[in-house]
Every structure is written in C-alpha cells, then in structure tokens.
Legacy VTK file of the C-alpha trace (Angstrom):
# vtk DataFile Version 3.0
C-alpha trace
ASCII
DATASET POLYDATA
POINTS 100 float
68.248 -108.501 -96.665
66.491 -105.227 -98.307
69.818 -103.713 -99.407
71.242 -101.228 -102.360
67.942 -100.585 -103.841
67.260 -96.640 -104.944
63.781 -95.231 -105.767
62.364 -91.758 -105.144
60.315 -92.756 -102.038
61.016 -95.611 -99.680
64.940 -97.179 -101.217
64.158 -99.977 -99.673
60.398 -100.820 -98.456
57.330 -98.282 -99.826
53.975 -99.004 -98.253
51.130 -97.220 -99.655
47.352 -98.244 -97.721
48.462 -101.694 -97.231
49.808 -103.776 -93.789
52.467 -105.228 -94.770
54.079 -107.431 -92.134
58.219 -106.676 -92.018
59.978 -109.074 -89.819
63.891 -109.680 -89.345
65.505 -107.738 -92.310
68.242 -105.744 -93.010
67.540 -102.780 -94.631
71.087 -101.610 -95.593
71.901 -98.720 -98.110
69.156 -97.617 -99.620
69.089 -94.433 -101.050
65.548 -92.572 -101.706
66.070 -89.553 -103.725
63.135 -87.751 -102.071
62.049 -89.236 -98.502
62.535 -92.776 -97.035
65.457 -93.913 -97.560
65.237 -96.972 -95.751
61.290 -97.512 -95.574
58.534 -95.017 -96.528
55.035 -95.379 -94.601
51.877 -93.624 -96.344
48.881 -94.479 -94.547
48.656 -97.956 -94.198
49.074 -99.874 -90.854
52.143 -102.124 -91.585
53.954 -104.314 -88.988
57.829 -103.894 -88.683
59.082 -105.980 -85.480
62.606 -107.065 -85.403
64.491 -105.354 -88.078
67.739 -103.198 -88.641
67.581 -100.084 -90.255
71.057 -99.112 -91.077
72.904 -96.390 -93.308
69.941 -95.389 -95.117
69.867 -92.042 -96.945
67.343 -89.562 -98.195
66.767 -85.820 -98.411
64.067 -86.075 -95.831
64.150 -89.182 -93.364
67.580 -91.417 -93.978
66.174 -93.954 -91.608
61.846 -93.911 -91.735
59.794 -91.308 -93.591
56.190 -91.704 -92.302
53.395 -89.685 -93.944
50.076 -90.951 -91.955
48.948 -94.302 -91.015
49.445 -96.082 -88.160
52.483 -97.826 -88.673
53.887 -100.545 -85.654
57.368 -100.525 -85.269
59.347 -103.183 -82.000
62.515 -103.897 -80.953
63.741 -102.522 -84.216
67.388 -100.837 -84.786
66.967 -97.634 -86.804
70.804 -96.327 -86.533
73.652 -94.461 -88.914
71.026 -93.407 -91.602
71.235 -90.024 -93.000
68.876 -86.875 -94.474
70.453 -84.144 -96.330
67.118 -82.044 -95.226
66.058 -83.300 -91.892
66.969 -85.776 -89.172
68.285 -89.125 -90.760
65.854 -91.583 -88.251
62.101 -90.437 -88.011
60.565 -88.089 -90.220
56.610 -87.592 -90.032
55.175 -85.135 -92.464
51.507 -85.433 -90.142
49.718 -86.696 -87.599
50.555 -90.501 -87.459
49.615 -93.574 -84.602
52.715 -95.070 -84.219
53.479 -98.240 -82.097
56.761 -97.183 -81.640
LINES 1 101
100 0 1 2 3 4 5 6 7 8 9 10 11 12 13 14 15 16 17 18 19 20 21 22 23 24 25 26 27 28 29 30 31 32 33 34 35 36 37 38 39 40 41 42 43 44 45 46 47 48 49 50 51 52 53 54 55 56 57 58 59 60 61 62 63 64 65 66 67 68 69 70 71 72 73 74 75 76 77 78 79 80 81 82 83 84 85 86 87 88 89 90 91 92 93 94 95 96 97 98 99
C-alpha cells in the first residue's frame, strides 16, 4: 500500500526518466500540492498493471498527472480522486504514448 504520503508532485509514486515497474498497490490518499496526487509520470516509460488508484488529490490530476513519456497503464482502477484545477483522473500536460 502507497498511502498518506504528501509531496508537491506525485503524493504517492513520482517517476522522472526511469521504468519503474508498479504492480498490485493501493495508492490511497495522497495529496500532491501541485499535480499527481496519486502518481506523477515525467517522461519515463514505467509499467503500472494491476493497481487501485483511489481518493487521490491534487490541484491538477487527483488520480494521474502525466507530463510525457510513454507510460503503460492495465486493468488498473483510477476512481474517487480529486483536482481542485482540472479533472481528478488523467491529466496530460503534452503529447504522451500511453498504453492505456
């Protein structure tokens, strides 16, 4: 469990250029002050398969925040996170390849 962590980007998973491989966690009430409140993507091509994404908030993308990369995401639950700025899922800032 990922849970009750805060940080300005990514509350509960940052991934900066790196592939990290994220497999059956739950990410549970983080709060990023600025965007990702559950897990922040830039660049990078990380591997998150099987996970639950759930009340995360954030100004910008409660849920995911992804800012490039091409991030893989499966049979993952991304549900009842919130963004005081945008929609609490998904935010992308630009172009990203997403296995989604």
């Amino acid at each position: 469990m990922i849970a009750f962590n805060t940080a300005q980007r990514g509350g509960g998973l940052f991934s900066s250029v790196n592939n990290p491989v994220v497999w059956n966690n739950l990410v549970f009430r983080n709060v990023a002050s600025a965007s990702g409140g559950g897990v922040y993507v830039e660049d990078g091509s990380p591997q998150i398969w099987h996970d639950t994404l759930y009340a995360n908030t954030a100004n910008t993308g409660g849920g995911v925040y992804l800012s490039g990369g091409s991030p893989w995401i499966s049979n993952t639950i991304v549900a009842g996170n919130a963004a005081t700025v945008t929609i609490g899922a998904f935010t992308a800032r630009r172009a990203v390849q997403a296995g989604l």
